[in-house]
C-alpha positions as CSV (number, residue, x, y, z in Angstrom):
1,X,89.9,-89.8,-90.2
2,X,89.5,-93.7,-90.4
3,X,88.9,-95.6,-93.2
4,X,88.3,-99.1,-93.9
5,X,89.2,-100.0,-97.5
6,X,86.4,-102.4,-99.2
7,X,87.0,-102.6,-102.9
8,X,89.7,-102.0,-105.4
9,X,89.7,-98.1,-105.4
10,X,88.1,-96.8,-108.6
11,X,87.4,-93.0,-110.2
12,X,86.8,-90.9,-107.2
13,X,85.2,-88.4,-108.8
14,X,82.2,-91.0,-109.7
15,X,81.2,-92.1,-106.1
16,X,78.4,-91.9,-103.9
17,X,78.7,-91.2,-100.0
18,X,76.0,-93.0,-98.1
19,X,75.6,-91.3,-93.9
20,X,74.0,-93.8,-91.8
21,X,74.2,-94.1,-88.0
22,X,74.9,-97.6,-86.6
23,X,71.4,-98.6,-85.7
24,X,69.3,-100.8,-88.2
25,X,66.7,-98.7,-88.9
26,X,69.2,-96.3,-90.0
27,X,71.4,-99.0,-91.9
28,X,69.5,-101.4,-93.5
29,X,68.1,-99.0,-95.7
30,X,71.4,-97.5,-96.7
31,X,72.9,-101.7,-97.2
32,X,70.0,-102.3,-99.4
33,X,70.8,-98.9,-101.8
34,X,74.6,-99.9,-101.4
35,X,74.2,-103.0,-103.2
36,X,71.7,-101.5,-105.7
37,X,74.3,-98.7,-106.6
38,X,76.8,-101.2,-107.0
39,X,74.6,-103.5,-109.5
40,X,74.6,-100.1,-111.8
41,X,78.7,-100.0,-111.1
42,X,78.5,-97.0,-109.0
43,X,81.1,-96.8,-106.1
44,X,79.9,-96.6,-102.3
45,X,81.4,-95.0,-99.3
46,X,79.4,-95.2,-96.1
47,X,80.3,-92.5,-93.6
48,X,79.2,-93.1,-90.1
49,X,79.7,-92.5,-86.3
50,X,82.1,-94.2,-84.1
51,X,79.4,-97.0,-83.3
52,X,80.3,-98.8,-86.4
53,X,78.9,-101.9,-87.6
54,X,76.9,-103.6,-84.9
55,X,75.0,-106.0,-87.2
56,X,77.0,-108.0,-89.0
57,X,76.7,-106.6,-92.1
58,X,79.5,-106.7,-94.0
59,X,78.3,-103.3,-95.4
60,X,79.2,-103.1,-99.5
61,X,81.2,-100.1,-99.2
62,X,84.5,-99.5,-100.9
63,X,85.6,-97.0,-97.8
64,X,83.7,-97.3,-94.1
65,X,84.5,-93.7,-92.8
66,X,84.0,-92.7,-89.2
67,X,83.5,-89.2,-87.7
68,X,82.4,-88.1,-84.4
69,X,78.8,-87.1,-83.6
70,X,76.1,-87.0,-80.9
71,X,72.9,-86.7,-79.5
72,X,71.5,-84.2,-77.8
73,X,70.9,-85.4,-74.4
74,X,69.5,-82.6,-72.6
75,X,68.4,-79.1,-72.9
76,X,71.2,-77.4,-70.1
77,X,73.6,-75.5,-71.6
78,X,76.6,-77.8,-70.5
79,X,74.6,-80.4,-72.7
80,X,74.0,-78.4,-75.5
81,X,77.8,-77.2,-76.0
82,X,79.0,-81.1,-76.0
83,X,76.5,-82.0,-78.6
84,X,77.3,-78.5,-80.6
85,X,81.2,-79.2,-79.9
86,X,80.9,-82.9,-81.0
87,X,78.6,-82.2,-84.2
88,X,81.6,-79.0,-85.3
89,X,83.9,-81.9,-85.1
90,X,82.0,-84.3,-87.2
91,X,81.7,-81.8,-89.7
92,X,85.3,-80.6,-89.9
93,X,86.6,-84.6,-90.0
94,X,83.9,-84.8,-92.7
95,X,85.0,-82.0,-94.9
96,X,88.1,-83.2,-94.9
97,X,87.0,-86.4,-96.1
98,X,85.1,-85.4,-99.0
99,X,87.6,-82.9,-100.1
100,X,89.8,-86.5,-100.5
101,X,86.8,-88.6,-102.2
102,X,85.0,-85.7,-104.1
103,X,81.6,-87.8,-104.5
104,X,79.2,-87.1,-107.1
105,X,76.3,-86.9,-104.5
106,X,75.8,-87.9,-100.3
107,X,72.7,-89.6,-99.2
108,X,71.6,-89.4,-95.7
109,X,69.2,-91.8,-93.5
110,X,68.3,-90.1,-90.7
111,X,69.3,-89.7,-87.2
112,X,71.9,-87.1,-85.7
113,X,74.7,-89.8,-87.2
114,X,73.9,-88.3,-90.5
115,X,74.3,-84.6,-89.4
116,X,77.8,-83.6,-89.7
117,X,78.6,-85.1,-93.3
118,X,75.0,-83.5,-95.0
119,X,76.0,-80.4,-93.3
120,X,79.5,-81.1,-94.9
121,X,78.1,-81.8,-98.4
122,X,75.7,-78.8,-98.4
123,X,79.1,-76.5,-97.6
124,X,80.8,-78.3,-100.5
125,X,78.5,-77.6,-103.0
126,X,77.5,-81.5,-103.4
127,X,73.9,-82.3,-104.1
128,X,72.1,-84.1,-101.2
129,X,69.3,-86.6,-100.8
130,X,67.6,-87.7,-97.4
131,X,65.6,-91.0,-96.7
132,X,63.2,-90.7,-94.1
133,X,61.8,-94.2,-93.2
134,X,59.1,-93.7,-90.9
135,X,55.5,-92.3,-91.2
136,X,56.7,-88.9,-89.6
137,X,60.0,-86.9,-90.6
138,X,62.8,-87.7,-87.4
139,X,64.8,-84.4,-86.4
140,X,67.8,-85.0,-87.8
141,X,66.0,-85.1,-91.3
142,X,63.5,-82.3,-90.2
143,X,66.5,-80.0,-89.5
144,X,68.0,-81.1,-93.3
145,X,64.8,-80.9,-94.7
146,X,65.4,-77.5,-96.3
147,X,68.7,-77.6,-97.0
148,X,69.1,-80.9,-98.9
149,X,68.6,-81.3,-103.0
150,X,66.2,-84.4,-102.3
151,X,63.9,-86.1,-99.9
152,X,62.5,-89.4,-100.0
153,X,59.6,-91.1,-98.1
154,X,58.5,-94.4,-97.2
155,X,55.4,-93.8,-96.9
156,X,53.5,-91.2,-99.4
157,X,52.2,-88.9,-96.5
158,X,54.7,-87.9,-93.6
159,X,54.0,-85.7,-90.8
160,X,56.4,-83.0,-90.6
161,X,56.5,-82.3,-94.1
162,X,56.1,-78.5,-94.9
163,X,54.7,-76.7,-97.9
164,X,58.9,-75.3,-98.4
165,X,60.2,-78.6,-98.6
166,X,57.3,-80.2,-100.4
167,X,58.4,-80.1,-103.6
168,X,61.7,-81.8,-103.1
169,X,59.7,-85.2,-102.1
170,X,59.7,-88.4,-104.3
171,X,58.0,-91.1,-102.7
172,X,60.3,-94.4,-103.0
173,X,59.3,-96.4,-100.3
174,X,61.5,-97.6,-97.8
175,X,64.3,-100.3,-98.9
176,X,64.9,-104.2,-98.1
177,X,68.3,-106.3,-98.0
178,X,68.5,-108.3,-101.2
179,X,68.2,-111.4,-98.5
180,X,64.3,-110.1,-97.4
181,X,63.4,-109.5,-101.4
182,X,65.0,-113.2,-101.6
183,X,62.9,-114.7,-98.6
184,X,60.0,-112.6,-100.0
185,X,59.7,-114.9,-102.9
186,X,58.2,-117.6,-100.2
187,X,54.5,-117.2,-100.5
188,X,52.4,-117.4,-96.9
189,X,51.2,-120.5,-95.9
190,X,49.1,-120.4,-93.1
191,X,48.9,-123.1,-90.3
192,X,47.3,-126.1,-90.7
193,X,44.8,-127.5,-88.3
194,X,47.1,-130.2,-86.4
195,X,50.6,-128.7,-87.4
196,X,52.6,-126.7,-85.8
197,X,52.3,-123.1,-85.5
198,X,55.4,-120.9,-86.3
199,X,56.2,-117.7,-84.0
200,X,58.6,-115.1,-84.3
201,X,59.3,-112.5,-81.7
202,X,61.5,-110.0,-81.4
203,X,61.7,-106.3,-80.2
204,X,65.1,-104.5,-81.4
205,X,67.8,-103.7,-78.3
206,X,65.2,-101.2,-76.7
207,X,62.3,-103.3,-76.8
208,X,63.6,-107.3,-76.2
209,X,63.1,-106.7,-72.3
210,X,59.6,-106.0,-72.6
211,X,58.6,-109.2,-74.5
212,X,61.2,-111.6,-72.5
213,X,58.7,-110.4,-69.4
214,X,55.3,-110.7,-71.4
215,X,55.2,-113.5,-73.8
216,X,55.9,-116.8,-71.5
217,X,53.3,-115.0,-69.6
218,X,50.6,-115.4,-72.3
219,X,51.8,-118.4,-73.4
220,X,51.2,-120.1,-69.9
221,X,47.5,-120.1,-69.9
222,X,47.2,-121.8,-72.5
223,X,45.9,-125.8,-72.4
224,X,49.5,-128.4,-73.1
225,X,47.7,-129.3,-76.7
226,X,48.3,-125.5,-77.8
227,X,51.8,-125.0,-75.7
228,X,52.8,-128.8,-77.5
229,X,52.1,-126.5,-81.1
230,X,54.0,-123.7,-80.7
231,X,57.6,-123.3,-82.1
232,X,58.9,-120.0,-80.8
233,X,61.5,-117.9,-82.2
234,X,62.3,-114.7,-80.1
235,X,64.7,-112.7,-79.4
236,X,66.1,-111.4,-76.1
237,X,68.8,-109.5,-74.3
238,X,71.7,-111.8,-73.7
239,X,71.2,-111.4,-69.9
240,X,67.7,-112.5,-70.5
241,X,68.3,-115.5,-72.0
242,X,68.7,-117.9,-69.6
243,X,65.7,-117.2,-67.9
244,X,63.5,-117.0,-70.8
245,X,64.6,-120.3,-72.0
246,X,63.7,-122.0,-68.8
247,X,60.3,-120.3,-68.7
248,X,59.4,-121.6,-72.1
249,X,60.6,-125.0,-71.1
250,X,58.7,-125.2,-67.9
251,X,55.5,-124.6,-70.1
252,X,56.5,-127.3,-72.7
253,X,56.8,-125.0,-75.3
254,X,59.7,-125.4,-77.7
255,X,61.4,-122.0,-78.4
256,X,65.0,-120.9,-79.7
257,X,66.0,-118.0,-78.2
258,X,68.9,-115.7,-78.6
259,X,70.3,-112.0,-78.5
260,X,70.5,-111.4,-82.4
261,X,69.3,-113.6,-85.0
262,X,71.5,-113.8,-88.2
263,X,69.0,-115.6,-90.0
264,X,66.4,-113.1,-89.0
265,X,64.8,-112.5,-92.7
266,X,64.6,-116.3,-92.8
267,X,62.6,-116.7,-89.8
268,X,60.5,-114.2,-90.5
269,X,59.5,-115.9,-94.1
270,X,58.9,-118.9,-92.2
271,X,56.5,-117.5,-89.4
272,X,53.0,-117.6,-89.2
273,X,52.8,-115.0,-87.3
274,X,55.5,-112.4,-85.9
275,X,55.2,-110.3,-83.0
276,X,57.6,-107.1,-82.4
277,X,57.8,-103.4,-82.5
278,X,57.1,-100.9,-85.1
279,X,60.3,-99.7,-86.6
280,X,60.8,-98.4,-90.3
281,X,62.6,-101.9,-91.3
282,X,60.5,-104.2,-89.1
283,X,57.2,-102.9,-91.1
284,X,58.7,-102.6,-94.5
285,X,60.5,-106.4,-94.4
286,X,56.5,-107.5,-93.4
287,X,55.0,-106.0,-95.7
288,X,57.7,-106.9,-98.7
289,X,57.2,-110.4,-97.5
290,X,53.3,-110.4,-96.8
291,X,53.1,-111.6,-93.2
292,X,51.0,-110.8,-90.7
293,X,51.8,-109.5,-87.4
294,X,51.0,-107.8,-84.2
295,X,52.8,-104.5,-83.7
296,X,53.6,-103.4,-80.2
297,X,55.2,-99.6,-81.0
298,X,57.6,-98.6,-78.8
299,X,56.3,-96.1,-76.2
300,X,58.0,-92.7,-75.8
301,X,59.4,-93.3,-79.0
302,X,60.4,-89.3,-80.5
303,X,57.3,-88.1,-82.4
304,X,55.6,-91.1,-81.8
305,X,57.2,-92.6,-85.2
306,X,56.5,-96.2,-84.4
307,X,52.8,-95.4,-83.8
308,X,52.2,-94.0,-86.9
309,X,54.5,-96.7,-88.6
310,X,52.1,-99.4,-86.9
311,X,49.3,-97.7,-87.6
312,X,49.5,-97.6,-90.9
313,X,50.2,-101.3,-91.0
314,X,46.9,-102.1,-89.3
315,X,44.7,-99.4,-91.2
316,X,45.0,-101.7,-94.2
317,X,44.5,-104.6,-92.6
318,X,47.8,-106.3,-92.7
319,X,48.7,-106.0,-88.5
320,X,47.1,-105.5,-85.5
321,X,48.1,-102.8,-83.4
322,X,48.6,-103.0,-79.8
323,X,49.8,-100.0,-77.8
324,X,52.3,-101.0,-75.1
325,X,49.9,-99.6,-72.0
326,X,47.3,-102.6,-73.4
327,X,49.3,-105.5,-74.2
328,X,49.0,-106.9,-71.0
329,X,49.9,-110.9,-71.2
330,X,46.2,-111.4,-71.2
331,X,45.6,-109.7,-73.7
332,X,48.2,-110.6,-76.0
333,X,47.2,-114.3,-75.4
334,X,43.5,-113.4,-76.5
335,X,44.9,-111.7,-79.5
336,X,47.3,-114.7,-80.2
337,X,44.9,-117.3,-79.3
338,X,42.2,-116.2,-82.2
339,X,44.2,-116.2,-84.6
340,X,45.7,-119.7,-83.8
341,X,41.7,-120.5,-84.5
342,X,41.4,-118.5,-87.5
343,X,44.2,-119.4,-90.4
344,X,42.3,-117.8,-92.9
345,X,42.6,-114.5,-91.4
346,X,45.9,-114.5,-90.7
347,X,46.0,-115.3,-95.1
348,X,44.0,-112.4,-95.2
349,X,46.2,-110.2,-92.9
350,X,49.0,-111.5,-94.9
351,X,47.5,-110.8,-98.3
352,X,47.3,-107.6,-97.0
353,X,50.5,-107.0,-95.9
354,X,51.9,-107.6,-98.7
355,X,49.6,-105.3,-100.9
356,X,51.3,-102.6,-99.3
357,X,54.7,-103.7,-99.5
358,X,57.0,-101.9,-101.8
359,X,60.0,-104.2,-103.1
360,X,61.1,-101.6,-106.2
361,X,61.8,-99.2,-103.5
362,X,65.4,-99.7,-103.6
363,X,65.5,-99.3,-107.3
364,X,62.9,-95.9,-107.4
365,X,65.6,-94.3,-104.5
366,X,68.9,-95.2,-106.4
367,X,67.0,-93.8,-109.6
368,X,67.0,-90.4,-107.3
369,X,70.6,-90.9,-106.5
370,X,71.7,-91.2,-110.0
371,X,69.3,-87.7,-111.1
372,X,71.3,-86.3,-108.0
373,X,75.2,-87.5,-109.6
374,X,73.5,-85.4,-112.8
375,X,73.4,-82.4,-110.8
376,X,77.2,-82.6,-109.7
377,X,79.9,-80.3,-110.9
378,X,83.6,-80.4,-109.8
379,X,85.0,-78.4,-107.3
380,X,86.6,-75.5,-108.4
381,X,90.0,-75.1,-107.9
């Protein structure tokens, strides 16, 4: 067991257990209820696989826990026993750990990450609440789905929810950093006529490649008045870099490029217009904030989650949807190119964004978590 102590240790006995793999879809969600919980005093362990904490989070958590987990990476039966051997282990190490913390309730978000402590709490007797983030239940959660106290949705119909599990359901939304409800408070301004036009671009570690390749692309047709305009902000893989960098400056266009963007909710408040994949946290920051975008969903994506996630976006009117087999560079500098000529639709996309944004959610899911410490009773002896 490995622990990293955050906090002056407090009551045991009156914590919460938060299980959240290290990707950001999976833990941004889980930061944002850790630093609601801790508003209302409650104490916060996260629990989480040996990736860690890739983004810099500083996650608000008394205790960071670790215990071993994995995907499953193929159907053979040499595959399926790691997995099975690896996820036995994560729940053993995690037993032990809440025998030691006793919390009042354990909160998963998703992703086989979260497995081995729900599976520990549900053994344990401690009542359990999922978070699914996207517009169709993941695996990890449909698997839980029956056997946790609590679900809740980001989005008020998910696919993969049954008529069992149904009444478990609260709607909540899906939560933002205090830093994107900060940013939020920036109204939209769209471009003006002669000034210059503000771009973000990014695609997550799975979909930076793609966008490195495509967007210089589009952007090179365009006459040296509208490449002069453009202020680019975009992420890419740090091997990337270099080359799209030069690319940008060979068609006069100024850009800041990097791997990761610490600043990320800042830029996105300040873009016009933001470009990138469909992911949980990348739709619900937009539409918290109101801005509009174009949604690229990532292709092959399990279930087909960013597709609905993006979908959803563009069905009320707050993004347009392109699916990765028709965003040529052509087309994506058709798509950009009218909205550079139409500000007032990109108000009206971000007018719309927003409308559909959900900046309580944080405080409807922690309201869950604390009916869920209600249902707790201590261990017998």
């Amino acid at each position: 067991m490995t622990a990293t102590p955050k906090d002056t240790p407090k009551d045991l006995s009156g914590s919460v257990m938060l299980a959240a793999g290290g990707t950001g879809g999976h833990l941004f969600p889980a930061l944002a209820l850790a630093q609601e919980l801790r508003r209302r005093d409650i104490v916060v362990d996260l629990i989480t696989d040996m990736r860690g904490d890739r983004y810099g989070s500083d996650f608000p958590a008394r205790n960071i826990f670790q215990v071993p987990s994995d995907t499953l990476r193929g159907r053979s039966p040499v595959a399926m026993a790691k997995t099975g051997t690896a996820l036995a282990r994560g729940v053993a190490k995690a037993r032990q750990i809440m025998t030691e913390v006793n919390p009042k309730a354990v909160i998963g978000f998703g992703g086989y990450p979260s497995l081995p402590p729900m599976l520990a709490a549900r053994l344990k007797g401690i009542p359990t609440g999922i978070h699914e983030q996207n517009a169709v239940l993941g695996r990890a959660n449909k698997f839980l789905a029956r056997r946790v106290t609590a679900i809740a949705t980001s989005f008020h119909a998910v696919k993969g929810i049954d008529v069992g599990t149904a009444a478990k359901v609260r709607f909540t939304g899906n939560p933002v950093r205090d830093v994107v409800l900060d940013w939020a408070r920036q109204p939209y301004a769209p471009p003006g006529a002669t000034g210059p036009f503000q771009l973000l671009v990014f695609g997550g570690s799975q979909g930076a490649r793609f966008f490195s390749d495509l967007m210089p692309q589009a952007f090179a047709s365009y006459p040296a008045e509208a490449r002069a305009a453009l202020r680019i902000v975009q992420q890419a893989r740090e091997e990337d870099v270099a080359r799209v960098e030069a690319a940008y400056r060979a068609s006069g266009i100024e850009a800041r490029v990097a791997p990761f963007f610490p600043d990320l909710p800042e830029a996105m408040a300040k873009a016009h217009l933001v470009i990138g994949r469909a992911g949980a946290s990348t739709v619900s920051e937009l539409t918290v904030m109101g801005r509009p975008s174009i949604l690229v969903p990532l292709p092959h994506a399990l279930d087909n989650d960013q597709l609905n996630n993006a979908q959803r976006l563009a069905s009320g009117g707050g993004a347009i949807t392109l699916e990765q087999k028709d965003a040529t560079a052509e087309r994506l500098a058709a798509e950009i190119g009218q909205l550079l000529d139409d500000p007032n639709r990109l108000a009206v996309m971000a007018a719309a964004a927003r409308v559909l944004g959900r900046p309580n959610a944080v405080v409807l899911l922690a309201n869950m978590v604390e009916d869920l410490m209600g249902r707790w009773a201590p261990a017998s002896v």
